[in-house]
C-alpha positions as CSV (number, residue, x, y, z in Angstrom):
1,X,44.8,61.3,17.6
2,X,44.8,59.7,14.4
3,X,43.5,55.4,14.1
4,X,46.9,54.9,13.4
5,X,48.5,56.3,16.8
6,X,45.4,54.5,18.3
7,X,46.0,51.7,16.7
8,X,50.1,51.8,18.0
9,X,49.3,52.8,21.6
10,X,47.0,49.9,21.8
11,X,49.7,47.3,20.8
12,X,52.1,49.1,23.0
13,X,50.3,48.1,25.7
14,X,49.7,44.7,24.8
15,X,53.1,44.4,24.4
16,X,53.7,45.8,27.9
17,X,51.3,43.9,29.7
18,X,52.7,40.6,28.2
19,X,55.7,41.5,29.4
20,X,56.1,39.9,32.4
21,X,55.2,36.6,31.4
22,X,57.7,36.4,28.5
23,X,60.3,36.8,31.0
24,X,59.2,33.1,32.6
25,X,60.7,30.0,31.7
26,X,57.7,27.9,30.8
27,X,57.9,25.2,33.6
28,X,57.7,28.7,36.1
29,X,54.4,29.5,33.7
30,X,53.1,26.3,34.5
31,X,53.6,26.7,38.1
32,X,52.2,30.3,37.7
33,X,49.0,28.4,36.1
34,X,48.9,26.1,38.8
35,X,49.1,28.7,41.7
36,X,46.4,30.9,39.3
37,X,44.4,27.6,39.9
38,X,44.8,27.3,43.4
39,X,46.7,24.9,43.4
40,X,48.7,23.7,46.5
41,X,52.7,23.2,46.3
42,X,52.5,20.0,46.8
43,X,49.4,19.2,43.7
44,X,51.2,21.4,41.5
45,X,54.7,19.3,41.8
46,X,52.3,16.0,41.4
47,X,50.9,17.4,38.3
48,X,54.4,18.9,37.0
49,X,56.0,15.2,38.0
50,X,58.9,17.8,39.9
51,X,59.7,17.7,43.4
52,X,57.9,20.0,46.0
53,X,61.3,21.5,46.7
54,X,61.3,22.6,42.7
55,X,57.8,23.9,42.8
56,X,59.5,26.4,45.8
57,X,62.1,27.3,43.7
58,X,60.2,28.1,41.0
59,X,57.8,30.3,43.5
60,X,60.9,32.3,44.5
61,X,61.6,33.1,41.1
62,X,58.3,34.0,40.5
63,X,58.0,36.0,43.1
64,X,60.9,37.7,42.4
65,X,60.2,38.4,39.1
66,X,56.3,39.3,39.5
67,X,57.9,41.5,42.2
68,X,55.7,40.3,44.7
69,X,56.0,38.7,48.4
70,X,53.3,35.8,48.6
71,X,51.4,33.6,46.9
72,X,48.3,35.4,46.9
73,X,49.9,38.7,45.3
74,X,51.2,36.3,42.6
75,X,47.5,35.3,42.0
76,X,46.2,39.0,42.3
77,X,49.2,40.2,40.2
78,X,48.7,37.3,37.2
79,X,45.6,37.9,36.9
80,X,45.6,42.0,36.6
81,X,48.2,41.8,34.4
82,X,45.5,39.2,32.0
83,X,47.2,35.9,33.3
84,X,45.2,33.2,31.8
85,X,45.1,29.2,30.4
86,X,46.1,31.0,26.8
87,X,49.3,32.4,28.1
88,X,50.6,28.9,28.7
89,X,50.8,28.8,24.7
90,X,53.0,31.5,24.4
């Protein structure tokens, strides 16, 4: 394999594993950063200035879209896929 096809795979996966998180609107990535955090429902909607009902909605979604069933397999998933402060940015 040639630097060049290296160098192509590489940013494929990049790509790939930044997938998910372009796919979030960016209030559900700061909800995402806020359950990374550990954040509680109710402290994330405080520091959002949304209601606690919102911060659910935006869980669902999340959930949904992370394909996973709880809070702490959105965590687990974030972080594996390289979930971190930075990705707020993008």
């Amino acid at each position: 394999m040639t630097r060049q096809q290296i160098a192509v795979s590489e940013a494929t996966l990049d790509r790939d594993a930044s997938a998910p998180f372009a796919r979030l609107t960016p209030t559900q990535r700061k909800v995402l950063d806020g359950v990374y955090c550990g954040q509680l429902n109710k402290q994330i909607a405080y520091d959002l200035g949304i209601a606690e009902a919102t911060v659910k909605a935006h869980m669902t979604a999340l959930m949904r879209k992370l394909k996973v069933r709880n809070r702490t397999q959105l965590a687990v998933t974030a972080q594996a896929l390289g979930w971190s402060k930075s990705a707020l940015a993008h």
